[in-house]
N, CA, C and O of each residue as an XYZ file, in Angstrom:
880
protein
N     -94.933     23.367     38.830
C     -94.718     23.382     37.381
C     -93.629     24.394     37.031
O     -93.857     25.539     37.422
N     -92.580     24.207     36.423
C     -92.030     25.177     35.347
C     -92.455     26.147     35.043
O     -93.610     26.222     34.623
N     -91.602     27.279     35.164
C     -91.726     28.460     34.011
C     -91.447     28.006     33.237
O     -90.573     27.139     33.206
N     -92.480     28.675     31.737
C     -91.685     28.280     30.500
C     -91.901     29.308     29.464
O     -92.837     30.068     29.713
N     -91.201     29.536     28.255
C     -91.562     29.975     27.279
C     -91.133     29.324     25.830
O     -90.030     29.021     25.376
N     -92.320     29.244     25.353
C     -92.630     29.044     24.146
C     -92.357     29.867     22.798
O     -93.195     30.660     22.369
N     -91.037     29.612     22.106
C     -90.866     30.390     21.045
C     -90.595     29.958     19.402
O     -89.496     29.575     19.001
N     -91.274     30.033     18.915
C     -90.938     29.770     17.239
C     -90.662     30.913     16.118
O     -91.658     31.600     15.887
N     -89.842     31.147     15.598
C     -89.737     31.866     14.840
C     -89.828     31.322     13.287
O     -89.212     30.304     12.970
N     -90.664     32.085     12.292
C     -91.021     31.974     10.955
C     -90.014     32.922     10.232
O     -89.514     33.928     10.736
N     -89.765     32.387      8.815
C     -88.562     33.130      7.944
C     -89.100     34.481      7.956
O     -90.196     34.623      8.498
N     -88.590     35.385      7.511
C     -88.495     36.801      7.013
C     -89.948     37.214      6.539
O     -90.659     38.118      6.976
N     -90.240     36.126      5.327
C     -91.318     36.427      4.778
C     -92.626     36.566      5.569
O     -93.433     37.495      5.536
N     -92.659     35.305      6.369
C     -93.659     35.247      7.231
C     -93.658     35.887      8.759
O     -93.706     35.205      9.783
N     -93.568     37.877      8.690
C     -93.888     38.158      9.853
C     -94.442     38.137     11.340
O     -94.881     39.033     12.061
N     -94.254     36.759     11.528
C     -95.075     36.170     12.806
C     -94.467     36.292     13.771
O     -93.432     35.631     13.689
N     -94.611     37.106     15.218
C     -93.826     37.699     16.100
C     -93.215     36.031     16.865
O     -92.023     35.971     17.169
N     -94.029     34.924     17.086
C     -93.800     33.822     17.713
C     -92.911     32.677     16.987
O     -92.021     32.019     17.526
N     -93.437     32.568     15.384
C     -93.331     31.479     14.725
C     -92.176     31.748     13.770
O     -91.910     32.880     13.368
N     -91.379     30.449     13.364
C     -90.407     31.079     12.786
C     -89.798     29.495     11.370
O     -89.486     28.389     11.813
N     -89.776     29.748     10.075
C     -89.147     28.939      9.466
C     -88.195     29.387      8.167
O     -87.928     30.508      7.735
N     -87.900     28.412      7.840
C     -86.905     29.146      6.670
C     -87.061     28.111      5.474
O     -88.137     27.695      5.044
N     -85.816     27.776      5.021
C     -86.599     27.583      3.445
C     -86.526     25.778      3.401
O     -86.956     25.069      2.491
N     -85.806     25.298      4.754
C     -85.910     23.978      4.656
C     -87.040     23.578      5.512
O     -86.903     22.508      6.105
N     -88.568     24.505      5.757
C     -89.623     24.884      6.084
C     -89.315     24.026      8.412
O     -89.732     23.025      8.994
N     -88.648     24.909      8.717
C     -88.472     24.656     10.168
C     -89.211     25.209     11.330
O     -89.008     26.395     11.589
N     -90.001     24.566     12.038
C     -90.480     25.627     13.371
C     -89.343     25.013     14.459
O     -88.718     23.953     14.463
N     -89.365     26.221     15.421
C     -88.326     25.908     16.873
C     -89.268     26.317     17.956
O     -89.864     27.364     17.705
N     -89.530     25.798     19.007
C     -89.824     25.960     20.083
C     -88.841     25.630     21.285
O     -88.444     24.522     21.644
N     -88.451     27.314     22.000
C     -87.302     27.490     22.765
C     -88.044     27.663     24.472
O     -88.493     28.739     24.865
N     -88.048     26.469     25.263
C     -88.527     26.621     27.075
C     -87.269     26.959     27.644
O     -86.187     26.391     27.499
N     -87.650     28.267     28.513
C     -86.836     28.351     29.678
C     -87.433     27.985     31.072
O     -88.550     28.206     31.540
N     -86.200     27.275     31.656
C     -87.161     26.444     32.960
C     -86.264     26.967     33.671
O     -85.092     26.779     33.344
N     -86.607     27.840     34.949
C     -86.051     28.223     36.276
C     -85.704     27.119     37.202
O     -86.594     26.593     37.870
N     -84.414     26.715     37.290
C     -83.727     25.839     38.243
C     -84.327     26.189     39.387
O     -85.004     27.162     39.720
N     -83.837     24.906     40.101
C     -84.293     24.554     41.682
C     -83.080     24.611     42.208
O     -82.549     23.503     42.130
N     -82.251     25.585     42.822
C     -81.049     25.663     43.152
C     -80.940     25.068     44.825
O     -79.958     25.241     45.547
N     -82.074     24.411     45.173
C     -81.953     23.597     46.509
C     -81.791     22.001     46.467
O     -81.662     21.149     47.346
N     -81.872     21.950     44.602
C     -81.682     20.550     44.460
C     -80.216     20.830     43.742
O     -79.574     19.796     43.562
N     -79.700     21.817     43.386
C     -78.333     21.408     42.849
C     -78.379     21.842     41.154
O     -77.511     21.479     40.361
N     -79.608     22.716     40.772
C     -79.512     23.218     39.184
C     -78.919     24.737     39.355
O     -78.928     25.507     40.315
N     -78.468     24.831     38.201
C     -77.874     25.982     38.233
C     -79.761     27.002     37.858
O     -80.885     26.507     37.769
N     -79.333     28.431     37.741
C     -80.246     29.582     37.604
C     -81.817     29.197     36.650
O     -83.010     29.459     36.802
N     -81.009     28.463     35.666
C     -82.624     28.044     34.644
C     -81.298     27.517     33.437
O     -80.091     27.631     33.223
N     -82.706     26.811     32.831
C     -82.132     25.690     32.138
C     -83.137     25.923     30.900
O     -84.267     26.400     31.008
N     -82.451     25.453     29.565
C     -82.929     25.578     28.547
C     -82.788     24.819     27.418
O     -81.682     24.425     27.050
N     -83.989     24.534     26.727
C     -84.503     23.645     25.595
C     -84.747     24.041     24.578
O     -85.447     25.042     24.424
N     -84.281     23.421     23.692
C     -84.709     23.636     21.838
C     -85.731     22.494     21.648
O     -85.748     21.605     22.500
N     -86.530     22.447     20.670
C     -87.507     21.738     19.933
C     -87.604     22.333     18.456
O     -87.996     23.457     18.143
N     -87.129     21.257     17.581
C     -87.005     22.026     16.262
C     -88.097     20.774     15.119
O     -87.452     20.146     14.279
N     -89.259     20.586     15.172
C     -89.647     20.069     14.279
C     -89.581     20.961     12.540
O     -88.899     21.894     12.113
N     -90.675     20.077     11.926
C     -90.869     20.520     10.474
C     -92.524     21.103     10.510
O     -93.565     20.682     11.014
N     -92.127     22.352      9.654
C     -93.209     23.279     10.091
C     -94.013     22.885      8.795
O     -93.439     22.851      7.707
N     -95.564     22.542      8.949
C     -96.015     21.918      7.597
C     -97.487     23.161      7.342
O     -98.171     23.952      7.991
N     -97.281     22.476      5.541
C     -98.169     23.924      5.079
C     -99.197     24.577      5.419
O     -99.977     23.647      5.625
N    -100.018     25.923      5.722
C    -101.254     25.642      6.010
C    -101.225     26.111      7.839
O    -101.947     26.886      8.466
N    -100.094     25.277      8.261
C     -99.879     25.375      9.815
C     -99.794     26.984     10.091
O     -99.326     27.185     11.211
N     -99.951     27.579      9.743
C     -99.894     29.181     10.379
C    -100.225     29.722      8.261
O    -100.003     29.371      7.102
N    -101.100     31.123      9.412
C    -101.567     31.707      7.759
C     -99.934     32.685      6.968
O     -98.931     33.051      7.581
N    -100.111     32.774      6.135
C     -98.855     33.145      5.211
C     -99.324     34.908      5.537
O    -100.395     35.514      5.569
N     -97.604     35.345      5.781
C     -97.681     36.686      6.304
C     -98.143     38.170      4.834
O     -98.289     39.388      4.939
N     -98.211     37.388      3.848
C     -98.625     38.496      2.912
C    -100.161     38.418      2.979
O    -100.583     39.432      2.423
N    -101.132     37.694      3.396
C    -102.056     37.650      4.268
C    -102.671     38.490      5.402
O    -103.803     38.961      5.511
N    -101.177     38.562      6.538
C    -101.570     39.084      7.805
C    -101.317     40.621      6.965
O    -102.151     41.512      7.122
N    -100.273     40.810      6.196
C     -99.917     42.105      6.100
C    -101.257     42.972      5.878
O    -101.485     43.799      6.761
N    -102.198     42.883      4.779
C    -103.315     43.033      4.593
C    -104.638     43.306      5.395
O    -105.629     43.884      4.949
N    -104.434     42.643      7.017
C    -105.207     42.502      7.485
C    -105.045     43.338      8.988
O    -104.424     42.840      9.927
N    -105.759     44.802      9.063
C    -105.397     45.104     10.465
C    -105.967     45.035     11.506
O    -107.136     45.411     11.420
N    -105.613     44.665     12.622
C    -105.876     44.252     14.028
C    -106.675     45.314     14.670
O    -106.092     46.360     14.956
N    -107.978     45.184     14.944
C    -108.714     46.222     16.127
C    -108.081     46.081     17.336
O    -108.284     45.021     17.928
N    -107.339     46.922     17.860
C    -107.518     46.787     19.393
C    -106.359     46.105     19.592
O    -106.534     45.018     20.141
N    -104.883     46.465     19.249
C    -103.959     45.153     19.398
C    -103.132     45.260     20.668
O    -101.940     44.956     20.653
N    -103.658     45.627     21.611
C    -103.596     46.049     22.735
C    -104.162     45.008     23.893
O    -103.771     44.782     25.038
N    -105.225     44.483     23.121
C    -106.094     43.653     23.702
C    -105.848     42.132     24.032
O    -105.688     41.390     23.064
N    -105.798     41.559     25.372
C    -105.618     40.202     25.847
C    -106.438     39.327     25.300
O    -107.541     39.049     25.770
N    -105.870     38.757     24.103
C    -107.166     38.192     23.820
C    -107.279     36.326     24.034
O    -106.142     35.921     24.276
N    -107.980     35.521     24.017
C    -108.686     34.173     23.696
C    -108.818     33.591     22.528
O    -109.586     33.854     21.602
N    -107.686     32.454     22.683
C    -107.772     31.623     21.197
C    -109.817     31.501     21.158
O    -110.705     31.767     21.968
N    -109.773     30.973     19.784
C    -110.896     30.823     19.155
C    -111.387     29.418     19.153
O    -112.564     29.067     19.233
N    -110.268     28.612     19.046
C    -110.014     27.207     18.789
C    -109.312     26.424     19.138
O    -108.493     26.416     18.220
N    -108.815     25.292     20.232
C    -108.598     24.750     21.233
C    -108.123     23.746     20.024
O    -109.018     23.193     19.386
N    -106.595     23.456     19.642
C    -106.475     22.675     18.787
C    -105.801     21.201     19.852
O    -105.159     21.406     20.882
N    -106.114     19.826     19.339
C    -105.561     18.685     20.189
C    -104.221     19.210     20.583
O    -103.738     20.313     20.326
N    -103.486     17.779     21.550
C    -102.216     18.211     22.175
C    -101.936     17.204     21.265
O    -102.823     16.442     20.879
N    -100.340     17.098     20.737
C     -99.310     16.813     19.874
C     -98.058     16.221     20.625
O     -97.073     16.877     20.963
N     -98.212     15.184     20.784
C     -96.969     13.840     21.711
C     -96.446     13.927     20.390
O     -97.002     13.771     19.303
N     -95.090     14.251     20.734
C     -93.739     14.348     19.541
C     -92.621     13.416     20.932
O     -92.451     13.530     22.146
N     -92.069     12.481     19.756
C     -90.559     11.713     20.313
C     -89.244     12.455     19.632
O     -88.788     12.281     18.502
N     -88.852     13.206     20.524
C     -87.444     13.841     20.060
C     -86.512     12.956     20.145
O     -86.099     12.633     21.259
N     -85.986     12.380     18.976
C     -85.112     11.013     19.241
C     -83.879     11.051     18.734
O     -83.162     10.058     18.613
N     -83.502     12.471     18.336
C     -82.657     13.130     17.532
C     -81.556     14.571     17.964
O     -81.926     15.745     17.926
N     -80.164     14.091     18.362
C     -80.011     15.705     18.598
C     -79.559     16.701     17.412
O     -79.379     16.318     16.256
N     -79.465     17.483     17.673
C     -78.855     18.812     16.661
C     -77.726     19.485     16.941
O     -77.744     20.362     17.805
N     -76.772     19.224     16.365
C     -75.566     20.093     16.642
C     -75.460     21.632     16.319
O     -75.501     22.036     15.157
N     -75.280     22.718     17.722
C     -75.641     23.897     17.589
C     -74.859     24.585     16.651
O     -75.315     25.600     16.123
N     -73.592     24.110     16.338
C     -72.573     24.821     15.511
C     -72.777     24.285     14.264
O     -71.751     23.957     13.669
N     -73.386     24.182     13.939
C     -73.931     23.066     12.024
C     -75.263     23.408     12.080
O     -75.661     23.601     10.931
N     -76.399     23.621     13.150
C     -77.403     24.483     12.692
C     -77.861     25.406     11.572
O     -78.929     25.387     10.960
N     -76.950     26.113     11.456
C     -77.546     27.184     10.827
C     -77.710     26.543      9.173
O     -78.262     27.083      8.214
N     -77.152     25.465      9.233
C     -77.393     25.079      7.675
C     -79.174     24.321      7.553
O     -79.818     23.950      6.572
N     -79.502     24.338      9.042
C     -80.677     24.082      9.146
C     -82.014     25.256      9.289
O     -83.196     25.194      8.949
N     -81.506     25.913      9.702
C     -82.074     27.319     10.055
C     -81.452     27.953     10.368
O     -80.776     27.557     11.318
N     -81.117     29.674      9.763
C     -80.306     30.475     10.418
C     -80.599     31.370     11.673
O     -79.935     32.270     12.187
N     -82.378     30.570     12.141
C     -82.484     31.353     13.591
C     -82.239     30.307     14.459
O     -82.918     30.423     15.479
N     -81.396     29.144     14.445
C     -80.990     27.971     15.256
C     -79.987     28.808     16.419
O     -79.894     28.651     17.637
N     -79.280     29.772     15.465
C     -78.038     30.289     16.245
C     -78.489     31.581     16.940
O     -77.643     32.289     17.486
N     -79.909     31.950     16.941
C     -80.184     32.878     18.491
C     -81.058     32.173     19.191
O     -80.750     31.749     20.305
N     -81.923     32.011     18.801
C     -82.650     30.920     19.676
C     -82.458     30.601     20.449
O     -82.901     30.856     21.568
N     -81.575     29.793     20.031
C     -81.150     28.023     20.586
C     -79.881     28.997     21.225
O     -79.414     28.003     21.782
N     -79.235     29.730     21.494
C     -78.105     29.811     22.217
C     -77.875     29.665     23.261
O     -76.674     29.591     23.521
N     -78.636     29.571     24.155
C     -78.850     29.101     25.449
C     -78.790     27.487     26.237
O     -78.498     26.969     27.314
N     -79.412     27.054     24.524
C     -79.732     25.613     24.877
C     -78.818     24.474     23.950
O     -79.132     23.344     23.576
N     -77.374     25.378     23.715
C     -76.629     24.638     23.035
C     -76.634     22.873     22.817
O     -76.452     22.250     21.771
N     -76.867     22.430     23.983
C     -76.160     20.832     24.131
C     -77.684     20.291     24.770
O     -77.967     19.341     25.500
N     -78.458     21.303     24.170
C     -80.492     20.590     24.426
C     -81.154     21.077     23.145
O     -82.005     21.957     23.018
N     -80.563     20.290     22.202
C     -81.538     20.691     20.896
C     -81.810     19.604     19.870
O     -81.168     19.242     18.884
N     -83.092     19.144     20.464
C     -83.697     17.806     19.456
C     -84.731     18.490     18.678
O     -85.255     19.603     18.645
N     -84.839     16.925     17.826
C     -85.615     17.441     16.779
C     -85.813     15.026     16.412
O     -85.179     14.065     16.847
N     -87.179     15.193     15.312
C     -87.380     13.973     15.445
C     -87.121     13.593     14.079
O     -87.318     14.245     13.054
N     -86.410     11.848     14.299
C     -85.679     11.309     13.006
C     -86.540     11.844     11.695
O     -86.083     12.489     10.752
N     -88.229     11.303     11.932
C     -88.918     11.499     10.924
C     -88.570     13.128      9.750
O     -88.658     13.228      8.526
N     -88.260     13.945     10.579
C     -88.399     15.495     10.432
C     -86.821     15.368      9.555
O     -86.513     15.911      8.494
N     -85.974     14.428     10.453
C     -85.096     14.664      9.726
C     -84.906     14.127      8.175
O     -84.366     14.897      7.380
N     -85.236     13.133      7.832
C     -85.280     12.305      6.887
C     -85.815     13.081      5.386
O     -85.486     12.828      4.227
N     -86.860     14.219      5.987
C     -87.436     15.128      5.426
C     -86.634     16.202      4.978
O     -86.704     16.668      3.841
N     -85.545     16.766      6.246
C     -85.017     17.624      5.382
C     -83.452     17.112      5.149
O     -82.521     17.913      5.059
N     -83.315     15.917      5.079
C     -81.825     15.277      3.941
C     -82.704     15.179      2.654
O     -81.977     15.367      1.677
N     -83.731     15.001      2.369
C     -84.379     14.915      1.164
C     -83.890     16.363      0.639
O     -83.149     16.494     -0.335
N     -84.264     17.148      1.205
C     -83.700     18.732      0.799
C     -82.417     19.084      0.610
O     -82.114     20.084     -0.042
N     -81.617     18.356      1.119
C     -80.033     18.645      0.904
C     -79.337     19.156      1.799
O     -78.296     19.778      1.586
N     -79.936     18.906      3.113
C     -79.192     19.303      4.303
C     -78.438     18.637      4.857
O     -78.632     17.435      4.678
N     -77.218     19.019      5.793
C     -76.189     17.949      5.601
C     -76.416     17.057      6.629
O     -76.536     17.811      7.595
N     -76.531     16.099      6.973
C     -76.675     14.645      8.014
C     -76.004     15.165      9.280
O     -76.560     15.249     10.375
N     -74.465     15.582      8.943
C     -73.717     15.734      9.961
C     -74.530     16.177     11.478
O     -74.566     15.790     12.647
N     -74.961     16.935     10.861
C     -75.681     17.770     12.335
C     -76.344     17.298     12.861
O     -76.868     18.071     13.663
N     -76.876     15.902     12.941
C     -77.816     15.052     13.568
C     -76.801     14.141     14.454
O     -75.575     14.260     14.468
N     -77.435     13.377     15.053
C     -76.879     12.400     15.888
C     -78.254     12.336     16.453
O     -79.066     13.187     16.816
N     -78.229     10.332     16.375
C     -79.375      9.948     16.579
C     -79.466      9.389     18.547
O     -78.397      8.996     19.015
N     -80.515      9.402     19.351
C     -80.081      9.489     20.693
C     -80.563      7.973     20.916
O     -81.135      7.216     20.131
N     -80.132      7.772     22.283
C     -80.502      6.276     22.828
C     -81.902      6.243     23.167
O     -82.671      7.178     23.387
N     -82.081      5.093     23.169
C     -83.486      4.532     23.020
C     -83.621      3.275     23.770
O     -82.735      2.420     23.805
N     -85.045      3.165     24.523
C     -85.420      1.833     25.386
C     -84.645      0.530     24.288
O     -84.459     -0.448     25.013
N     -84.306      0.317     23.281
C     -83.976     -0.754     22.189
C     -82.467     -0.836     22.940
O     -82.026     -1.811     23.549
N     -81.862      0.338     22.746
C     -80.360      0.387     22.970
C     -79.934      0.274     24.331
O     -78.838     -0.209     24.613
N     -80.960      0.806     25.424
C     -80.651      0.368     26.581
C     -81.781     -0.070     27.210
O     -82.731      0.655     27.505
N     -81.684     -1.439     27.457
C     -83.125     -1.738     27.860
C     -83.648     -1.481     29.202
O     -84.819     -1.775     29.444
N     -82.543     -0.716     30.526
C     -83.151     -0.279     31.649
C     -83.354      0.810     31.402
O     -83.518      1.420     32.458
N     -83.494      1.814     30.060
C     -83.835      3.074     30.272
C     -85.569      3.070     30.611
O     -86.534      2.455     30.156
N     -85.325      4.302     31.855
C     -86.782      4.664     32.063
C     -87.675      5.953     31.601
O     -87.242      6.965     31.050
N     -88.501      5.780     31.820
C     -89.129      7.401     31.791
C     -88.630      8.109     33.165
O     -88.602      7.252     34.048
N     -88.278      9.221     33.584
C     -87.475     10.090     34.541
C     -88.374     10.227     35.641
O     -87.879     10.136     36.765
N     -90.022     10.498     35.496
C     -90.893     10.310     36.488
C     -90.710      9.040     37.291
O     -90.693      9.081     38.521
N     -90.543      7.667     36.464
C     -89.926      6.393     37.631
C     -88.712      6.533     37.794
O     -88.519      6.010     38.891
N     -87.819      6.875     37.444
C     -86.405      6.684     37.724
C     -86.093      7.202     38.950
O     -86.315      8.389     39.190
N     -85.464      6.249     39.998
C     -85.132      6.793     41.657
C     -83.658      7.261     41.506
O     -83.391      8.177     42.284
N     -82.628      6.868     40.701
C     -81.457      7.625     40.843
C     -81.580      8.818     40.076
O     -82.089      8.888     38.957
N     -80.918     10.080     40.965
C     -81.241     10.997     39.894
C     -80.160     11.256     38.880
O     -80.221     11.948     37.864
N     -79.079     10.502     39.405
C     -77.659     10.494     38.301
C     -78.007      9.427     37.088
O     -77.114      9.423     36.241
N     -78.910      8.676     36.852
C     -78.922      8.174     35.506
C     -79.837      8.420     34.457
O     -80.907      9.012     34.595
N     -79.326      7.885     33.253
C     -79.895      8.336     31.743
C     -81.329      8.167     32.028
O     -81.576      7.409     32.965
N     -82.337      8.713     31.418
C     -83.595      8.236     31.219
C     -84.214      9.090     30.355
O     -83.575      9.977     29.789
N     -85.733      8.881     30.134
C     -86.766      9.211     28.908
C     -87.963     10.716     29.600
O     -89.168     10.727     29.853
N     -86.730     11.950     29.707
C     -87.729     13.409     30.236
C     -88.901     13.342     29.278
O     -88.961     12.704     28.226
N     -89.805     14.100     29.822
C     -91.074     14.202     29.353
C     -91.548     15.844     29.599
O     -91.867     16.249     30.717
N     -91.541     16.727     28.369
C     -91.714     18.338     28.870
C     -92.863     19.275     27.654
O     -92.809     19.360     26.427
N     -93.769     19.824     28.592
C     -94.709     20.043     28.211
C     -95.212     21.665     27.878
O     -95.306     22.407     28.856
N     -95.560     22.268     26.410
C     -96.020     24.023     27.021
C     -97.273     23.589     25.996
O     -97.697     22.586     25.422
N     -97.581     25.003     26.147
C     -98.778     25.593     24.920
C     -98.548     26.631     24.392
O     -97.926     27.533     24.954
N     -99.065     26.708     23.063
C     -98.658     27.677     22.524
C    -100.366     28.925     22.829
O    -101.032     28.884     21.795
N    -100.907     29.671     23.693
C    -101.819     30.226     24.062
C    -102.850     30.847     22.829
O    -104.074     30.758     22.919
N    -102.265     31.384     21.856
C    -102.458     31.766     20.894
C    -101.456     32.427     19.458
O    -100.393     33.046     19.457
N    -102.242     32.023     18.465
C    -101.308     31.614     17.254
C    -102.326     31.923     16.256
O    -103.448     31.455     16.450
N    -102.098     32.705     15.121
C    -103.274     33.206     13.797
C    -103.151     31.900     13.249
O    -101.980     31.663     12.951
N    -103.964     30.932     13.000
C    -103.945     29.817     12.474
C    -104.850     29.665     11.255
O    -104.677     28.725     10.479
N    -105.556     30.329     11.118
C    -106.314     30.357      9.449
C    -106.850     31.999      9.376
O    -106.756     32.864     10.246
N    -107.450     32.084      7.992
C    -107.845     33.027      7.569
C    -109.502     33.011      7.555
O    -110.121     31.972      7.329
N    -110.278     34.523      7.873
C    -111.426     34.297      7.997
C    -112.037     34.964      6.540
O    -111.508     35.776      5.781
N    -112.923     34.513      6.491
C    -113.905     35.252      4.897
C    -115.069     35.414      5.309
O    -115.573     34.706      6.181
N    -115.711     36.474      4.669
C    -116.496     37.173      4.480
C    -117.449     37.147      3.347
O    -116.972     37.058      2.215
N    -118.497     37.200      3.473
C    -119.520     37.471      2.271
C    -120.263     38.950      1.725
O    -120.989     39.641      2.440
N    -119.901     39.261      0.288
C    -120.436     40.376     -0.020
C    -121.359     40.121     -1.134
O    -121.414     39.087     -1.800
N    -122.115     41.228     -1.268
C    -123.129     41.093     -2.585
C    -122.894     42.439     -3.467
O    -122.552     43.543     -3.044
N    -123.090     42.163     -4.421
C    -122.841     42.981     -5.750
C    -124.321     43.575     -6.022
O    -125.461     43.213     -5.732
N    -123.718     44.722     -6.759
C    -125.082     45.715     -7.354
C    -125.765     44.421     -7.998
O    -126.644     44.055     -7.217
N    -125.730     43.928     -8.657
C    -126.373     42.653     -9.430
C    -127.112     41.629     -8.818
O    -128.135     41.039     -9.165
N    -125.998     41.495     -7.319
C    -126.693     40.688     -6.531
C    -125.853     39.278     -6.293
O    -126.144     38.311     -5.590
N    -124.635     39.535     -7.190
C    -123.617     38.422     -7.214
C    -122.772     38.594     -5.771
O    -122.326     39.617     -5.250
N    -122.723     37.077     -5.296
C    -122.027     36.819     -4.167
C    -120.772     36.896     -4.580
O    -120.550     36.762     -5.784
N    -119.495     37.174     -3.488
C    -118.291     36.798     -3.820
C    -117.908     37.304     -2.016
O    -118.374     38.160     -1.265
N    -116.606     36.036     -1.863
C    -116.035     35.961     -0.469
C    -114.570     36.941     -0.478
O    -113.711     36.563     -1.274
N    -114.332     37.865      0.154
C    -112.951     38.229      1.014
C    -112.249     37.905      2.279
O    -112.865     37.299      3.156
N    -111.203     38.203      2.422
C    -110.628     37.507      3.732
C    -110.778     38.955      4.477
O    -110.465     40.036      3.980
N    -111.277     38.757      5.666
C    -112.033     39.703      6.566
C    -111.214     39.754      7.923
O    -111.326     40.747      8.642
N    -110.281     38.552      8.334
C    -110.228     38.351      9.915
C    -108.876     37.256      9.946
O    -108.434     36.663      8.962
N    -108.383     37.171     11.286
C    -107.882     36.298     11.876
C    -108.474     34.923     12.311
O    -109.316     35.435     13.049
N    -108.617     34.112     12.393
C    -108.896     32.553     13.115
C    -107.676     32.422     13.923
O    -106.619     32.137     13.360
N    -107.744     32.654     15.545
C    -106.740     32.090     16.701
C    -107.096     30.784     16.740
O    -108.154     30.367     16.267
N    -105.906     29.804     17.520
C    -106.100     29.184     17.640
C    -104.915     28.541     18.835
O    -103.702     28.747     18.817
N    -105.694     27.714     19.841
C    -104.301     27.194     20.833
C    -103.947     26.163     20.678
O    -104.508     25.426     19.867
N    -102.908     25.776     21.399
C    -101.924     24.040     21.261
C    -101.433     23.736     22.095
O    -100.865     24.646     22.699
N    -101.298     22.204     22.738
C    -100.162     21.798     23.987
C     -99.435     21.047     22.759
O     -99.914     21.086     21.626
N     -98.327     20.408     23.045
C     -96.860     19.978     23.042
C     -96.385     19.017     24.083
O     -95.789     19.331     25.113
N     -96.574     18.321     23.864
C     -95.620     17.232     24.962
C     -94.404     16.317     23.848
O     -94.437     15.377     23.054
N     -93.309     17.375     24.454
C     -91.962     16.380     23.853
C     -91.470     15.601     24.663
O     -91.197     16.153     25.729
N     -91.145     14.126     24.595
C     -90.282     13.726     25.019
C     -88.854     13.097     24.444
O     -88.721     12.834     23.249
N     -87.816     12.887     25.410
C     -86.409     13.387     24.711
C     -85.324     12.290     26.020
O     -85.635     11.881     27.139
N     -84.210     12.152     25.326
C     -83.008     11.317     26.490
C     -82.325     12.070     26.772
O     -81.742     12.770     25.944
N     -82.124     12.206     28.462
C     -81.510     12.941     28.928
C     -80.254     12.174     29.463
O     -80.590     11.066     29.880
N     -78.870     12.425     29.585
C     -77.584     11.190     30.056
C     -78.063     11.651     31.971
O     -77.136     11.401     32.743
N     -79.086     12.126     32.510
C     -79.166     11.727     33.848
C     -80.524     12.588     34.364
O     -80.737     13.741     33.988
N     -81.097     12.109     34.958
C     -82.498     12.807     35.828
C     -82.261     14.158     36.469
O     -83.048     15.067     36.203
N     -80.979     14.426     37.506
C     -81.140     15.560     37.159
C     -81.365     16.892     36.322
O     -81.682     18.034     36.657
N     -81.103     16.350     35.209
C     -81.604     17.208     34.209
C     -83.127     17.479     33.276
O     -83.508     18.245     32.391
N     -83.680     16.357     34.072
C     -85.013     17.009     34.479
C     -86.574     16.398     35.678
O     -87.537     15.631     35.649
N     -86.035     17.183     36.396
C     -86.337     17.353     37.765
C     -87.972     17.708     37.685
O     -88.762     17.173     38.462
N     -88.260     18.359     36.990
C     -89.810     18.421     36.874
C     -90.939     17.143     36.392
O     -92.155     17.089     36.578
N     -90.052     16.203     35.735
C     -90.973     15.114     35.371
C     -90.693     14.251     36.600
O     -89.741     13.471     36.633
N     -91.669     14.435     37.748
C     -91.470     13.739     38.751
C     -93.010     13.182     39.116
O     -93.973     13.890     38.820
N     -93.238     11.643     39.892
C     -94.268     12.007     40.236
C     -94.740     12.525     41.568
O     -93.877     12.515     42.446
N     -95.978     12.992     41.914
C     -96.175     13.553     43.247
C     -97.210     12.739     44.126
O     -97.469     13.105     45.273
């Protein structure tokens, strides 16, 4: 398996060391994968994933600000084992027109200049917002070429096909916890008391113009 890492960054407002969006509401998830330099990759290789970050999906950082951590020192265990999430990246992103998409496209993603999808749906969402089209380009598809494969069957490793690449996010503050108090009177009323963790897999898949470029979706 791959090394990988998993990174999203949230806007300004929302202090989240992992998660990251801005005002055309964006998450990015950035993998670095350590080449196989006995098959012919260079040092490590790198991926963008830029969906649409939706409300609710991570607690709002004037929230966390409020709330301090016992022990933040401590290795801790999501709480809540959330499903895995099959996303079709069918879409690329041009790294130099990014930033009109997010202005953390351009650290992020710097690595993974000419590997940065994102899916039509997501996009459609933010031209509604007024973002400019340009920066998209839509990718080939089993329709457009009908021998494209998934990269696990594909025996040449020089042609186009359908990679398949997978992380988790281990843990992530995903809701807010409350509390119950009672009043001299005897009247109930709830505060927010805590964190709710929570984990996630990710399986994107995406067109690559040849299999070597990804060598891990193989079968064994």
């Amino acid at each position: 398996m791959p090394r990988n890492t998993a990174q999203c960054l949230r806007c300004k407002r929302d202090r989240c060391g992992w998660a990251c969006c801005g005002a055309q509401e964006v998450k990015i998830f950035r993998a670095l994968i350590l080449g196989e330099l006995e098959r012919g990759q260079s040092q490590f290789q790198a991926l963008c994933f830029v969906t649409r970050l939706h409300r609710n999906e991570i607690i709002p950082s004037e929230s966390m600000a409020k709330l301090r951590q016992k022990n933040p020192r401590t290795v801790r265990q999501a709480e809540e084992v959330r499903g895995l999430e099959h996303l079709s990246m069918d879409v690329a992103v041009n790294f130099s027109k990014g930033a009109q998409l997010s202005s953390h496209i351009h650290n992020v993603c710097a690595e993974a200049k000419e590997a940065i999808y994102t899916r039509e749906d997501d996009v459609k969402f933010w031209l509604e917002k007024g973002v400019d089209g340009s920066m998209f380009e839509v990718l080939p598809q089993t329709s457009d070429l009908p021998d494209l494969q998934r990269c696990r069957l594909c025996a040449d490793r020089w042609k186009p096909c359908i990679c398949s690449y997978s992380l988790s996010i281990e843990w992530y503050p995903c809701m807010l916890k409350y509390c119950k108090s009672r009043d001299a009177a005897g009247k109930v009323s709830s505060y927010k008391c805590g964190i709710r963790s929570c984990q996630k897999g990710y399986t994107f898949d995406y067109y690559v113009p040849q299999k070597q470029l990804c060598l891990w979706d193989e079968e064994t």
